[in-house]
KOLDRENLO-419044 format. One record per residue (C-alpha): x, y, z. Coordinates in Angstrom, 3 decimals. Each point is the difference from the previous one (the first is absolute). Layout:
BEGIN
PT         x         y         z
PT         X         Y         Z
...
END
This chain:
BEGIN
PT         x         y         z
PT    74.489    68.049    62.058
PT    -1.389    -1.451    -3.229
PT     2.138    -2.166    -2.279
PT     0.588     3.108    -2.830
PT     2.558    -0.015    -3.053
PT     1.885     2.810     1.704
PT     2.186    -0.316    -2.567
PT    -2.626     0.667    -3.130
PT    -0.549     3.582     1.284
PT    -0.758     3.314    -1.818
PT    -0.358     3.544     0.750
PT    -3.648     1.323     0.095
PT    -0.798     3.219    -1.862
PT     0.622    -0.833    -3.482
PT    -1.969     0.842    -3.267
PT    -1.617    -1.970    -2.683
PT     2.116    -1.613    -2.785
PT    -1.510     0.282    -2.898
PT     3.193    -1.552    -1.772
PT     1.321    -3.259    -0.317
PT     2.795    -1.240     2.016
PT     1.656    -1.535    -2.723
PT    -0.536     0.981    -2.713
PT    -1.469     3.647     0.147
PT    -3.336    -0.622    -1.667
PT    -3.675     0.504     1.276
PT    -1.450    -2.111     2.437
PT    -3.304     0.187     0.853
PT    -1.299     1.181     3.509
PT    -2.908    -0.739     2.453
PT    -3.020     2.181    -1.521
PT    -2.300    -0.227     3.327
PT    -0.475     0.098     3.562
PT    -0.817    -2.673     1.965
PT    -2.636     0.812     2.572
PT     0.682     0.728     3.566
PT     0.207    -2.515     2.390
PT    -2.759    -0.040     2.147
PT     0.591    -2.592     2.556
PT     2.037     0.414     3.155
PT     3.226    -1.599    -1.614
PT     0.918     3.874    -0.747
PT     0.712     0.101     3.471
PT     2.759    -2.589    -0.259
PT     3.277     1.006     1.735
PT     2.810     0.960    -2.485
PT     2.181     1.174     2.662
PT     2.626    -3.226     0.077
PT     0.402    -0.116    -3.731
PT     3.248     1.895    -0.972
PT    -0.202     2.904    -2.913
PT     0.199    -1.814    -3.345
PT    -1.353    -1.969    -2.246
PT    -0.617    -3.987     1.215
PT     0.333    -3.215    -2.321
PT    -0.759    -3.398     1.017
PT    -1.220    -3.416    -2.211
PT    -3.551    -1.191     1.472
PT    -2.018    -2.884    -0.945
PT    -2.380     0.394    -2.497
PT    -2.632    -1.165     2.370
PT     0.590     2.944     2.697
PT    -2.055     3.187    -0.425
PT     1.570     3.635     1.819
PT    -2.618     2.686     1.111
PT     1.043     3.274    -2.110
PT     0.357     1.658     3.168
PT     1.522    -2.780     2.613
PT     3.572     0.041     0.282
PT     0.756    -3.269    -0.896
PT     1.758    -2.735     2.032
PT     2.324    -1.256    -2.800
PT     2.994    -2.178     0.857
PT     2.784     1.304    -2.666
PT    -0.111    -2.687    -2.743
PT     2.438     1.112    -3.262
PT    -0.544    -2.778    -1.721
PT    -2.524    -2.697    -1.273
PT    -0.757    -2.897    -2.219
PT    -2.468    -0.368    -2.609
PT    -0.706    -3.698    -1.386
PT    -2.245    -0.795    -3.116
PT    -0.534    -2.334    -3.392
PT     0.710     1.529    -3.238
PT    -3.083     2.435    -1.134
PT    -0.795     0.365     3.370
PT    -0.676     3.219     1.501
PT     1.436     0.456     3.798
PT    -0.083     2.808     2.719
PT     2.078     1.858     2.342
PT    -0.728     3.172     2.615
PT     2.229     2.366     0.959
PT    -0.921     2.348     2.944
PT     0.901     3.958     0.085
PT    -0.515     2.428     2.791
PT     0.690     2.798     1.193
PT    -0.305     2.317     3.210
PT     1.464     3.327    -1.513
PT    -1.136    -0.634    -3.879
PT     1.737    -0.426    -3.176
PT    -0.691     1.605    -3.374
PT     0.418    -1.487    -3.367
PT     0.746    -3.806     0.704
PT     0.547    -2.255    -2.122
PT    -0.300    -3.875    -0.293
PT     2.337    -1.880    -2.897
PT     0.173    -4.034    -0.376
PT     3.216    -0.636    -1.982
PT    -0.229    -2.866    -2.769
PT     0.673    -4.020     1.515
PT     3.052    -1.455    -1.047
PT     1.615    -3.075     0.509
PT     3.395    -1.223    -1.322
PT    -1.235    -0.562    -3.371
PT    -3.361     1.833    -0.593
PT    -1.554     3.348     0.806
PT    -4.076     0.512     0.495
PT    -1.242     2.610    -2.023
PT    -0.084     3.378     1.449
PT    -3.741     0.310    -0.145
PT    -0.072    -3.217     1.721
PT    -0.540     1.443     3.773
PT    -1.671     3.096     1.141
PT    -0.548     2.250     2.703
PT    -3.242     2.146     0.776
PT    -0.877     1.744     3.287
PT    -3.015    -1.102     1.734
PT    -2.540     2.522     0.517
PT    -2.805    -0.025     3.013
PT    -3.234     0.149    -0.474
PT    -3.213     0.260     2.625
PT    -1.699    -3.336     0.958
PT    -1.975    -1.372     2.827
PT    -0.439    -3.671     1.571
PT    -2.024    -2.465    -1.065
PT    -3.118    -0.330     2.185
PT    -1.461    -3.448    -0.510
PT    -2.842     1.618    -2.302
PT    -0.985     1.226    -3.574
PT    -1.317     3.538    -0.058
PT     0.441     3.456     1.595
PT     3.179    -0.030     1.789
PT    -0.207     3.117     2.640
PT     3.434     1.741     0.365
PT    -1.003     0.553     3.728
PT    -0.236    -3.728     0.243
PT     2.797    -0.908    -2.750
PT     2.221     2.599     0.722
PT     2.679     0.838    -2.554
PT     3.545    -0.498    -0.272
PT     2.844     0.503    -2.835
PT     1.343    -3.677    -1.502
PT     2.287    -0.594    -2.453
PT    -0.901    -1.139    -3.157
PT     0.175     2.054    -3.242
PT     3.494    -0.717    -1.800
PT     0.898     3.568    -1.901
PT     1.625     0.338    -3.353
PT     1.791     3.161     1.425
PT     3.441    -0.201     0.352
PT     1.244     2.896     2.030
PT    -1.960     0.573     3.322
PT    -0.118     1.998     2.984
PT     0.339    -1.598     3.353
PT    -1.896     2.408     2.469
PT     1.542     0.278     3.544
PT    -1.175    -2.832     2.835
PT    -1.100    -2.437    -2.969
PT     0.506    -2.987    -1.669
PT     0.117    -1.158    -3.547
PT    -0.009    -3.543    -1.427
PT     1.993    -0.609    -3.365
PT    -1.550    -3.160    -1.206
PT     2.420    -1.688    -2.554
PT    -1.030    -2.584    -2.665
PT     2.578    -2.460    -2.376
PT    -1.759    -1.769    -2.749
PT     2.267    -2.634    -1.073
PT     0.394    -0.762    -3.426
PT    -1.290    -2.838    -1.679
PT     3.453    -0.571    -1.227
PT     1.807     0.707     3.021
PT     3.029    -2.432     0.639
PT    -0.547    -2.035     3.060
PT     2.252     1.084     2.988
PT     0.875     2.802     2.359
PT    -0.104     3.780    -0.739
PT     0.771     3.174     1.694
PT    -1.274     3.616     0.107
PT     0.522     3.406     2.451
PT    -2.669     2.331     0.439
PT     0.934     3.347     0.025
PT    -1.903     2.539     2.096
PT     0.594     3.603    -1.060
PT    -1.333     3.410     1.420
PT     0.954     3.424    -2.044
PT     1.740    -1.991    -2.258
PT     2.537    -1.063     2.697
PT     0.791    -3.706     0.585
PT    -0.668    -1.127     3.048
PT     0.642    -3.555     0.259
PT    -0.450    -3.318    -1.688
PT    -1.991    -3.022     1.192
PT     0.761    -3.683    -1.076
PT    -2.748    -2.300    -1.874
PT     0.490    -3.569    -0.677
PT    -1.671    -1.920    -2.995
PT    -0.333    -3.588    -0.446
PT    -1.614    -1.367    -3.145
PT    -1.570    -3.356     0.290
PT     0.582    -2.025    -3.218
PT    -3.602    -0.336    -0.360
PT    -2.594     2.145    -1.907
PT    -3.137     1.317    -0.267
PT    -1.625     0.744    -2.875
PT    -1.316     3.504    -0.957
PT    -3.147     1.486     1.829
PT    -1.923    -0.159    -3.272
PT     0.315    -3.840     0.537
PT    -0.229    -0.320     3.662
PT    -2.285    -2.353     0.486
PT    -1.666     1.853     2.915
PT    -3.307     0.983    -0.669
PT    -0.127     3.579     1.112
PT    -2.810     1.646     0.007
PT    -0.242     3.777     0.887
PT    -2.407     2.346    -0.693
PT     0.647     2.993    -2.119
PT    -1.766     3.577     0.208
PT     0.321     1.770    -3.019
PT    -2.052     3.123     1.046
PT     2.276     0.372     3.548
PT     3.291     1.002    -2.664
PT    -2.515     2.041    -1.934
PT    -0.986     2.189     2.990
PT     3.330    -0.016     1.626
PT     1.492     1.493    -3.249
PT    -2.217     2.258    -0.778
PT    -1.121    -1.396    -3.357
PT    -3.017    -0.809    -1.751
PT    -0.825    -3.872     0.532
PT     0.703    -1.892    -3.242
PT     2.288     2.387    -2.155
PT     3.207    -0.729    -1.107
PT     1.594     2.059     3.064
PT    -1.572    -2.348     2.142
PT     0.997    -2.788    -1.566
PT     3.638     1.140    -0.395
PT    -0.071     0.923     3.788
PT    -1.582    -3.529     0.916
PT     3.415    -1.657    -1.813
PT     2.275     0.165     3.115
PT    -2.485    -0.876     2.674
PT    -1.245    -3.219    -2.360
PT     3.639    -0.566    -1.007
PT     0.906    -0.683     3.866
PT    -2.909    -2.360     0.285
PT     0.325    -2.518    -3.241
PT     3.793     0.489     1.772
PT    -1.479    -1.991     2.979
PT    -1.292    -2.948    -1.967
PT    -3.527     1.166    -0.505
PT    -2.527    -2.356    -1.538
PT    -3.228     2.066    -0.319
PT    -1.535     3.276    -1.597
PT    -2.718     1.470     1.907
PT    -2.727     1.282    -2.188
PT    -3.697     1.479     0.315
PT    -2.801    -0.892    -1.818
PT    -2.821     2.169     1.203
PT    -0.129     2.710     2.565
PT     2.280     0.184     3.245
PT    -0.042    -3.614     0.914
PT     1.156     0.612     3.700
PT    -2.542     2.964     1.031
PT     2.720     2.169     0.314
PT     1.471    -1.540     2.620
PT     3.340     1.971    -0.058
PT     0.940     3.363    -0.521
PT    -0.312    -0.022    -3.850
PT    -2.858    -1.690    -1.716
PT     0.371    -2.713    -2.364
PT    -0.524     1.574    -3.487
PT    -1.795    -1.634    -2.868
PT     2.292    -2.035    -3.133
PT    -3.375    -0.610    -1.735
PT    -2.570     2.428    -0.908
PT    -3.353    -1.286    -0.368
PT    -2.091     1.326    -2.076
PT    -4.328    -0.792    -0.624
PT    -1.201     1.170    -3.440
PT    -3.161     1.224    -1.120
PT    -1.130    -3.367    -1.151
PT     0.372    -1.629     3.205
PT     3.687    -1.643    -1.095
PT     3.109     0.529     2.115
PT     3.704     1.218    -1.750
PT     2.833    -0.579     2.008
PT     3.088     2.017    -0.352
PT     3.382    -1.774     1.298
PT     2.333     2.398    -1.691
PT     1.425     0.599     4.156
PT    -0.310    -3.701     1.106
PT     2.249    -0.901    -3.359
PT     2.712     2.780     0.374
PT     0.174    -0.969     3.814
PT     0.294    -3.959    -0.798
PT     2.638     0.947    -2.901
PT     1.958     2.352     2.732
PT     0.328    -2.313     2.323
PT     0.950    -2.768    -2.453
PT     2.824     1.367    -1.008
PT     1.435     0.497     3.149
PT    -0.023    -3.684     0.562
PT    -3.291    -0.388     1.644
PT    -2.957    -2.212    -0.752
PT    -0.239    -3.278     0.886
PT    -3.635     0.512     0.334
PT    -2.513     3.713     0.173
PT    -1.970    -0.450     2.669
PT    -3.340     2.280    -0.471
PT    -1.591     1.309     2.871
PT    -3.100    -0.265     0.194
PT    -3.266    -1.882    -0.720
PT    -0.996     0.672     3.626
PT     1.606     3.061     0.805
PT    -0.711     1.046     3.839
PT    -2.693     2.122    -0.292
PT    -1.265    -2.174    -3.062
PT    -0.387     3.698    -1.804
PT     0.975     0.386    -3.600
PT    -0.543     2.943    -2.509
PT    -0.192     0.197    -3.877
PT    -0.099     3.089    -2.211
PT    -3.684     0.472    -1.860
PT     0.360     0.905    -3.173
PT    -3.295     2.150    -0.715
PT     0.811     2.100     2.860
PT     3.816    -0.289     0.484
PT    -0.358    -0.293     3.382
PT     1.103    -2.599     2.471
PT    -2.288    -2.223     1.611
PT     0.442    -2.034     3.352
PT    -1.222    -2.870     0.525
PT    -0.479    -2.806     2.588
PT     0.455    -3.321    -0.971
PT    -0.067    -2.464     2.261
PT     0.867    -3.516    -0.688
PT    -2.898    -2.354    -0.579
PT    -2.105     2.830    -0.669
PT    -1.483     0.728    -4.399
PT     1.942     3.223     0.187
PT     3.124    -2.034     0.676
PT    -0.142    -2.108    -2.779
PT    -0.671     2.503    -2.295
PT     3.026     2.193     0.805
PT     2.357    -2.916     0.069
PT    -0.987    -2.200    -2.556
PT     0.224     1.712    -3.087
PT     3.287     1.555     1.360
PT     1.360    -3.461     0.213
PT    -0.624    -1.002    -3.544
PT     1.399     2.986    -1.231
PT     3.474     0.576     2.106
PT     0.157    -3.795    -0.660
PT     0.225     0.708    -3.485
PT     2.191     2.994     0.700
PT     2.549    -2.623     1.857
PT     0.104    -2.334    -2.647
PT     1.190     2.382    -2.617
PT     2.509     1.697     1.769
PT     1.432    -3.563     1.091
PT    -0.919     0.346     3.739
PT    -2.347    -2.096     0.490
PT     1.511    -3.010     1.300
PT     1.787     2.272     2.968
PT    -3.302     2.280     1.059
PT    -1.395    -0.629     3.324
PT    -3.390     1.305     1.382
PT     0.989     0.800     3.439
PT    -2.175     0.427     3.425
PT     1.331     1.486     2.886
PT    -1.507    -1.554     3.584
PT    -3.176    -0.885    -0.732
PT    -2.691    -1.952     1.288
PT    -0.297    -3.775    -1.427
PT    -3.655     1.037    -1.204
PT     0.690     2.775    -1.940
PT     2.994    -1.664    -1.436
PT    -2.108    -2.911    -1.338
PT    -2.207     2.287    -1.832
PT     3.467     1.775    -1.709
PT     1.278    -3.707    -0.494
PT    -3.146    -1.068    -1.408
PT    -0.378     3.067    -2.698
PT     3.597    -0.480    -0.606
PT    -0.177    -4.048    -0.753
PT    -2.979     0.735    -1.983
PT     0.775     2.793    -2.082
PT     3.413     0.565    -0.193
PT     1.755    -3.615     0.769
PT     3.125     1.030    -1.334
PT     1.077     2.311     2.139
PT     1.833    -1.023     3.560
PT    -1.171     0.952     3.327
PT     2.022     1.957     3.145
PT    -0.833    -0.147     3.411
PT     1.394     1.409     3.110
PT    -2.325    -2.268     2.655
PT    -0.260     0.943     3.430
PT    -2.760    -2.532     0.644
PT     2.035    -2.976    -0.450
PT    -2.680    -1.288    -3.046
PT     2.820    -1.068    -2.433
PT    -0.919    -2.788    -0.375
PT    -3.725     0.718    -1.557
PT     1.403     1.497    -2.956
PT     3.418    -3.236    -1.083
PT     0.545     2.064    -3.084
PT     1.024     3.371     1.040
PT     3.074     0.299    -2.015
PT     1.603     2.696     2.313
PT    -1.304    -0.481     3.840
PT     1.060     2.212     2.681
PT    -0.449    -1.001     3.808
PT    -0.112     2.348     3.033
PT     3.411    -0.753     2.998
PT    -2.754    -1.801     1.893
PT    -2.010    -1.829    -2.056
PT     2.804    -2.010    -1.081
PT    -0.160    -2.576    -3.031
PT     1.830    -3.858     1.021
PT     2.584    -0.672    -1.976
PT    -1.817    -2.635    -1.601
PT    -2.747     2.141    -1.770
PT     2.923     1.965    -1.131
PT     1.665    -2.965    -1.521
PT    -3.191    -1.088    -1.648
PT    -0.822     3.554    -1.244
PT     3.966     0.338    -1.281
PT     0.021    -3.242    -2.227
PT    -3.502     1.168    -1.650
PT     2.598     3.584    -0.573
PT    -1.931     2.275     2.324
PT     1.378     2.101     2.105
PT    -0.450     0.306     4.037
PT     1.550     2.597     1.969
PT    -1.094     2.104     3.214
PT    -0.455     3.464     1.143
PT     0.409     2.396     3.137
PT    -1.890     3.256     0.218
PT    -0.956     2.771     2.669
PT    -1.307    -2.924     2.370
PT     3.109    -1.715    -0.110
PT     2.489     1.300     2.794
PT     3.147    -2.601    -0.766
PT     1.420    -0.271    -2.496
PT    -0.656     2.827    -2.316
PT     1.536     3.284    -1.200
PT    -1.493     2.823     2.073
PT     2.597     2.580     0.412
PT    -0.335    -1.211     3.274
PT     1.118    -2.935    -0.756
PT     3.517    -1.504     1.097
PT     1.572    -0.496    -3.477
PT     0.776    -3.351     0.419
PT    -4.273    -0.924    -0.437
PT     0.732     0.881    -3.583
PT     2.182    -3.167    -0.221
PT    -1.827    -2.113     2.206
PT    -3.086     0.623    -2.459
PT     2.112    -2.501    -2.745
PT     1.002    -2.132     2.696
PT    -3.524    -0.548     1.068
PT    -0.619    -1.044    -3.645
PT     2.805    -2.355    -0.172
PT    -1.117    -1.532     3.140
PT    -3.429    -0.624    -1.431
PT     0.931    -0.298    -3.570
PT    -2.012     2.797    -1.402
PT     0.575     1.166    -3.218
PT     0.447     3.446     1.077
PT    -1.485     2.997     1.674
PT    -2.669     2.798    -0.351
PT     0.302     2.927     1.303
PT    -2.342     3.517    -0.810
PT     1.166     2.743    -0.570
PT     3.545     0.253    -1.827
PT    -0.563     3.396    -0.481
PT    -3.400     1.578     1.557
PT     1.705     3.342     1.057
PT    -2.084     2.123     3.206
PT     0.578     3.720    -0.255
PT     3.467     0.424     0.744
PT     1.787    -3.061    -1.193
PT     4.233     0.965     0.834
PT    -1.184     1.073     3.413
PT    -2.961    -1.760     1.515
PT    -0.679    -3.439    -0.488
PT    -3.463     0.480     1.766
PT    -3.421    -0.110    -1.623
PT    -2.123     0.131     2.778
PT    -2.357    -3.110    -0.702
PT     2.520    -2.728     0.088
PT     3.535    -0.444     2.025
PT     2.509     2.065    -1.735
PT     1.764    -1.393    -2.890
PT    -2.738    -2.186    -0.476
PT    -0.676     1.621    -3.266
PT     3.445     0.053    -1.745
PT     3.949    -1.364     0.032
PT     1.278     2.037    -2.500
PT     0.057     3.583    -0.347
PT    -0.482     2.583    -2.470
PT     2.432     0.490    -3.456
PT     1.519    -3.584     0.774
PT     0.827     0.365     3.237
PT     0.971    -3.641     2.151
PT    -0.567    -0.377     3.551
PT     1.430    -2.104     2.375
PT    -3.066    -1.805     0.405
PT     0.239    -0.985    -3.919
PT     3.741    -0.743     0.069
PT    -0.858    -2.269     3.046
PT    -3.078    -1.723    -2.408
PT     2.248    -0.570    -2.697
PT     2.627    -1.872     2.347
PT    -2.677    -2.201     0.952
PT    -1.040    -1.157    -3.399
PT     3.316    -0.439    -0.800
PT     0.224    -2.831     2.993
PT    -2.925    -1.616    -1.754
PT     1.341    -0.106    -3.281
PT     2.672    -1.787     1.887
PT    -1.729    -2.322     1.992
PT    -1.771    -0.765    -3.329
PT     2.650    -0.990    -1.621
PT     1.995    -1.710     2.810
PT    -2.779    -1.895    -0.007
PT    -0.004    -1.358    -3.268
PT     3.882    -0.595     0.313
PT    -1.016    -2.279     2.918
PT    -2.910    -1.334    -1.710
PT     0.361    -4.388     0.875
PT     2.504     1.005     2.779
PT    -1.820    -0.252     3.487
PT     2.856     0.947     2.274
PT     0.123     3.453    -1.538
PT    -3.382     1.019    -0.972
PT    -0.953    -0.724     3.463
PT     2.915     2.115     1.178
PT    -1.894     2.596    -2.055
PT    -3.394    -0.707     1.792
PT     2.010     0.170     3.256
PT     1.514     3.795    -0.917
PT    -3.998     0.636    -1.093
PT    -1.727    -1.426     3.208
PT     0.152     3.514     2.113
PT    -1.678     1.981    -2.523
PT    -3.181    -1.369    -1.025
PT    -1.638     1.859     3.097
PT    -1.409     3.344    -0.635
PT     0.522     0.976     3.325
PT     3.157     1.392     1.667
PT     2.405    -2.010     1.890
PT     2.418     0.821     2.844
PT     3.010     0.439    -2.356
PT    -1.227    -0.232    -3.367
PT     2.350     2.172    -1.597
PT     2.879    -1.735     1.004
PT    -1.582    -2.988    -0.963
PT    -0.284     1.415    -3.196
PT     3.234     1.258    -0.807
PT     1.306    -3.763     1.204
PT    -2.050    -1.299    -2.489
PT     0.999     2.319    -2.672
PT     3.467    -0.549     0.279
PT    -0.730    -3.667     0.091
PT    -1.233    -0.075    -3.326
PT     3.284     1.114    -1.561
PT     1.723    -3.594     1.312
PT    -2.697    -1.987    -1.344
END
């Protein structure tokens, strides 16, 4: 017999509660389906798990198949441990043989003897499952008869009454952000779980709160860089692209993201710089247009409501603009004697080339300079070849010298182009520390990427949610400035239930999901760059100490290796709780 709560049990059969359990207001209830499972794990044997509903603490690192009755040892309690303005994690596993209707999650405020949290201080949201497949050691076409798929956990739900269907599990994924103000010292909290408004039982959390903090995410010194998809929320709401709907609909999805620390705004120049390469295409912030004289008008109206969006949520330590050499190297402009759109092919080195680019360059380099953007606007190339970039680089010294330069490299030529001001590096082409250094004191930034050819560590779906961390460890350990990551939000077809898109390993394309919706998989990111804002700063605590800054290297040594080692996630949670006795 399997270790169960017999003791957390409840009778199966009952209705949804569409009330409160306290309080007798609204609450707001699951509005989908998930889809079916449609692996073999439905098969799962149910038969030893006693009528009720089951409750058991998990780590935070474990992942449940929707459908597998779970070995869970009962755990009622656990312990939570974090610096003041930290955000911190907890999982607590229900499931169910016979069903339960209406249940309900509640995280009661931390107190200690003299202080109380606020109540909006810790949260509970059911996961939800979505589809996803494996990653196959390839970009492209992934065949579900080859890459079959399976339900994961990942989407974290705003919902807060849910039903629990019958020989199924359900993951309540709890988060505390500690206040910046928080007193130093021990705190408690119960969870209650509820179902039809009954009570069932209470579960025990711990707090501790480190007297140290960290500072705000807006000045996290992590340089994150994901890349936003305007059009995806468009499309997925319904609305036209660029009306004040959209915008108001974009708010909670952006919100979450400058909530993460994020450094960049992701904007188009021209046409779809990435060939459409997910399910949405990239949709134009500029409109071109060639009048009858021969002269080009540019229209930024877009580009400058997008930049002023995003800029008030906190975001923009730089716009990177994609792209001088987008994929295809197609672009299109609006004629004015005909009012139709023209397509055209201008590749670099080519007449055509220069004379779409470089009058475009004097004039949005005007554009920049009065709207007081200049100084943080990037031209940015996505994985291209060294030749074409030294005909982008050359244009760009030569016509427009003012404006930086972006590059995500995946053909290690850094170091042909020493004043990049924001350089990106592919998991395997990695830059020594000592070009990093160099590059940092001259105040450009270095970080790295992963992407669909990339099998550890990344955020697939598929991925074990303790990659997510390990991404900011990797950093640490080779003292990037951050991480890269496309897409934040590039939404395939059916977002909230399958993470697939067919061309790349699911997940690939997003970590976040529709009307600002976290996932594990960004909860788990934000955990990690929370480890290097620590490191970063333990650091410069220990700066003329040897003894402890190379008891910091020491905690660092296991995870400069992109490739997974037997017992890496221990490793990693040993190093993470090492940090807090630093």
């Amino acid at each position: 017999m399997k270790p169960y709560l017999s003791s957390l049990l409840l009778s199966a059969g009952l209705s949804l509660s569409l009330v409160s359990c306290d309080s007798g207001t609204a609450r707001k209830i699951s509005s989908f389906d998930e889809l079916p499972d449609p692996t073999a794990d439905t098969l799962s044997d149910w038969s030893d798990v006693p009528r009720g509903l089951h409750a058991s603490f998990v780590s935070t690192d474990a992942v449940f198949r929707r459908s597998v009755a779970p070995d869970a040892a009962p755990a009622t309690s656990t312990r939570l441990e974090g610096w003041r303005g930290e955000r911190v994690s907890a999982q607590l596993l229900l499931w169910t043989a016979s069903g339960a209707d209406g249940v309900e999650v509640e995280v009661e405020p931390f107190r200690s003897d003299g202080h109380t949290l606020p109540e909006d201080a810790a949260r509970a949201r059911f996961v939800r499952y979505v589809l996803s497949d494996e990653f196959g050691n390839k970009c492209g076409y992934h065949d579900p008869a080859i890459y079959p798929p399976h339900l994961v956990p990942d989407m974290l739900d705003d919902i807060e009454v849910f039903d629990i269907k019958a020989r199924s599990v359900r993951p309540v994924w709890i988060t505390v952000s500690i206040p910046a103000d928080a007193p130093a010292g021990e705190y408690a909290s119960t969870v209650k779980v509820y179902a039809k408004g009954r009570q069932l039982r209470t579960f025990d959390i711990g707090l501790t709160v480190i007297g140290r903090e960290l500072p705000p995410p807006a000045e996290w010194n992590y340089y994150l860089d994901l890349w936003q998809h305007p059009a995806a929320v468009a499309r997925v709401e319904g609305l036209d692209l660029w009306s004040d709907a959209h915008f108001e609909k974009m708010l909670p999805t952006m919100r979450l993201l400058a909530g993460a620390g994020q450094k960049v705004i992701t904007a188009t120049l021209n046409k779809d710089p990435w060939n459409h390469q997910c399910y949405d295409a990239y949709a134009d912030m500029i409109e071109w247009t060639r009048l009858e004289d021969g002269t080009w008008e540019y229209d930024f109206t877009v580009f400058d409501r997008w930049v002023e969006f995003m800029l008030g949520l906190g975001v923009g330590k730089y716009i990177n603009c994609y792209s001088m050499l987008p994929w295809n190297n197609m672009l299109h402009y609006r004629d004015a004697a005909t009012g139709q759109y023209v397509d055209v092919k201008a590749d670099p080195g080519t007449p055509a080339f220069r004379e779409m680019w470089g009058p475009f360059l004097h004039a949005f380099t005007a554009h920049l300079r009065g709207k007081g953007w200049l100084e943080i606007t990037n031209i940015a190339m996505d994985e291209r070849s060294p030749e074409v970039m030294a005909e982008a680089t050359a244009l760009l010294r030569e016509v427009a010298p003012e404006l930086g330069i972006a590059l995500a490299d995946n053909h290690k030529s850094f170091k042909q182009y020493p004043y990049i001001r924001d350089m990106c590096a592919g998991i395997f082409g990695p830059i020594d520390p000592a070009d990093i250094a160099d590059r940092r004191a001259r105040g450009l930034t270095t970080t790295y990427y992963v992407c669909c050819s990339s099998g550890f560590p990344n955020t697939y779906t598929s991925s074990a949610p303790a990659e997510a961390v390990y991404l900011s460890w990797y950093a640490a350990a080779g003292d990037y400035d951050g991480f890269l990551r496309w897409a934040y939000n590039s939404w395939p077809e059916d977002p909230i239930r399958d993470s697939r898109f067919g061309t790349w390993t699911a997940g690939d394309t997003y970590i976040v999901y529709p009307e600002g919706r976290s996932s594990i998989r960004f909860e788990r990111l934000v955990e990690g760059i929370q480890d290097w804002e620590k490191i970063r700063q333990l650091k410069a605590e220990a700066a003329g100490d040897g003894e402890r800054l190379q008891r910091i290297e020491t905690l660092l040594e296991p995870f400069r290796s992109p490739i997974a080692f037997e017992g890496w996630e221990q490793a990693l949670r040993e190093a993470r709780a090492a940090l807090d006795t630093l």
